[in-house]
C-alpha positions as CSV (number, residue, x, y, z in Angstrom):
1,X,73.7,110.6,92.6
2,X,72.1,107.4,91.1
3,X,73.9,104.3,89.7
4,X,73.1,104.8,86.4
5,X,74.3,108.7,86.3
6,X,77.2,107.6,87.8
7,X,77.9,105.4,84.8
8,X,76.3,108.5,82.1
9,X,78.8,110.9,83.4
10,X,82.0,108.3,83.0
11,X,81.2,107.0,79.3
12,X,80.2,110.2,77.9
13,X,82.6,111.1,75.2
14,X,83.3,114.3,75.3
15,X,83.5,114.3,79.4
16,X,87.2,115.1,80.5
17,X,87.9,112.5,83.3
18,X,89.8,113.1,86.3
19,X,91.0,111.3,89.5
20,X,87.8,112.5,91.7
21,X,85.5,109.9,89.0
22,X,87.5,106.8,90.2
23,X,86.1,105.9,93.2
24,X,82.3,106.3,91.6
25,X,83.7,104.3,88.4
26,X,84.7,101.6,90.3
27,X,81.3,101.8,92.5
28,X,79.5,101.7,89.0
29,X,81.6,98.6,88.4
30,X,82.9,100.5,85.4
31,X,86.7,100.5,86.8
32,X,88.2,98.7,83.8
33,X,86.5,101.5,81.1
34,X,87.5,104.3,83.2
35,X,91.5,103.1,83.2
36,X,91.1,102.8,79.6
37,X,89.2,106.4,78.8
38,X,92.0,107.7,81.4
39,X,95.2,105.8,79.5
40,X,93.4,107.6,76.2
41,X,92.7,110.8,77.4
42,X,96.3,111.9,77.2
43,X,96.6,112.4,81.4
44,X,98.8,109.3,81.3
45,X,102.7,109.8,80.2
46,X,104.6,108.1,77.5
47,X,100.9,106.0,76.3
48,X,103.1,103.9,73.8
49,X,105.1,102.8,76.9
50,X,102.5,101.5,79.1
51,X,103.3,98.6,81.5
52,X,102.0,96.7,83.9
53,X,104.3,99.0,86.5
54,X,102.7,101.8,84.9
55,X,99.3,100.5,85.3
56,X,99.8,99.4,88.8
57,X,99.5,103.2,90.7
58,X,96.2,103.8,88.3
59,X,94.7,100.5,89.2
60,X,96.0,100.3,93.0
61,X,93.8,103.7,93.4
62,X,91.0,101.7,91.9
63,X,91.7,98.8,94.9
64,X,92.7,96.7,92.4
65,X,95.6,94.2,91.5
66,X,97.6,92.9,88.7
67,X,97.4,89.0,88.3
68,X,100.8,87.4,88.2
């Protein structure tokens, strides 16, 4: 799988993401969309409380950090 499907198949509207498109989001440097897509979906609990704690586990699967 290319690059640029890679990024087609995680920015298409109507596609349903799910934990298995992380790794190839954040190889398709596209990490910071796909957390939002995900918060927006309705996979994440309680949206209108969302934290940096609650972003943490999402964005620590991506190998990413919160800055201080």
């Amino acid at each position: 799988m290319t690059q640029q499907t890679i990024r087609h198949k995680v920015i298409t509207r109507r596609d349903t993401l799910g934990w298995s498109n992380y790794r190839l989001a954040k190889e398709a440097g596209i990490a910071s969309q796909l957390v939002y897509r995900w918060l927006e979906s309705g996979h994440a609990d309680h949206r209108e409380h969302i934290t940096t704690e609650t972003l943490q586990p999402i964005l620590g699967a991506l190998g990413l950090k919160i800055k201080p």
